[in-house]
C-alpha angles and dihedrals in degrees: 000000000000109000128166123234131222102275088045098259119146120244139163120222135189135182125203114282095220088055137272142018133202096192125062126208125202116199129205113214125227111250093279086067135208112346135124097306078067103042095059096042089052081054101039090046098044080057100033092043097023083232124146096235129192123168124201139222116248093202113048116184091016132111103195090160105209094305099135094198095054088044089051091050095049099062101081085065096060105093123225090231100046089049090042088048087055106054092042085049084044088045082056094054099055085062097214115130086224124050136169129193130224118188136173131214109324083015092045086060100050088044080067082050103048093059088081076082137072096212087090122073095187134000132207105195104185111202097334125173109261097187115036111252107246093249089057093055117107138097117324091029104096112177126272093227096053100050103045083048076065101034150058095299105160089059084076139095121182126204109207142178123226087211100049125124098199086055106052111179093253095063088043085058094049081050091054083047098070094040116265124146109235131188118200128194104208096211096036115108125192119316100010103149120037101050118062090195101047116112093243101043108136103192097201086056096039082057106045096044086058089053091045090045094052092049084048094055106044090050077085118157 
């Protein structure tokens, strides 16, 4: 079900269809946005992880349409706050006392983010940025590393690619560095788990970094 949160950003949030849940999931969504791929997944999580789950729009009061490039450029305007505003305000919304946050890609990132924060008791970034790509730099972006050296970051668990371009080694290895755990799937490229359709979907990975990131998720404190 869409709802719109306090500041006027867009989610989308489930329950559970057999009844209850006492543990929320956000989830950050990956740089298309919300549309149909997450609104089944916040329904199909909320049943398969009894979580209430709501995801949340990146780019609230833009129409970008599905140009890649627009959507990419666009991200040095979102600022850090207001992202990190609307996953606590769709945490709320869930109305579970304890909430964690999942997020892919572009969301992946801002989970890194998001762990400057306590709302969160546990965090599952999949294949988020851990340097800011030059064309996101600007004002409100400050750097993942920087801030989870500052923040909560045990509480967090990276999914990355061995393959992925946005994830060189090197990076991997800075993210070690703050201490986050990190698995990493050799053959897997960018976005290899959460889309089905998606060129570089691999479905054996896809399957065993859910089961990783739910075990993650429920070792709540």
């Amino acid at each position: 079900m869409r709802i719109t949160l306090p500041s006027g950003t867009p989610a989308e949030i489930a329950t559970p269809t057999s009844g209850s849940a006492s543990l929320g999931l956000v989830i950050a969504v990956d740089i298309f946005g919300l549309r149909p791929l997450y609104d089944e997944m916040a329904q199909r999580l909320a049943d398969e992880w009894n979580m209430t789950v709501c995801a949340v729009e990146p780019f609230p009061g833009r129409d970008l349409g599905n140009d890649f490039e627009a959507r990419y450029r666009a991200v040095r305007d979102i600022g850090d706050d207001d992202n990190l505003r609307d996953l606590v305000e769709a945490a709320d919304a869930t109305g579970c006392a304890t909430v964690n946050l999942l997020g892919y890609c572009l969301g992946g990132m801002y989970c890194h983010k998001a762990a400057r924060g306590d709302r969160f008791a546990r965090i599952v970034s999949f294949y988020g940025m851990i340097r800011l790509p030059e064309a996101w730099q600007g004002a409100g972006q400050a750097e993942p590393l920087g801030i989870l050296h500052n923040g909560h970051s045990t509480r967090v668990l990276a999914i990355v690619g061995g393959l992925d371009t946005y994830t060189p080694a090197a990076d991997v290895d800075a993210l070690v560095d703050t201490g986050v755990t990190v698995v990493l799937y050799p053959e897997a490229s960018h976005a290899f788990a959460h889309d089905a359709t998606h060129q570089a979907h691999r479905r054996d990975d896809a399957v065993d970094a859910y089961d990783r990131a739910l075990q993650w998720l429920r070792a709540h404190a």
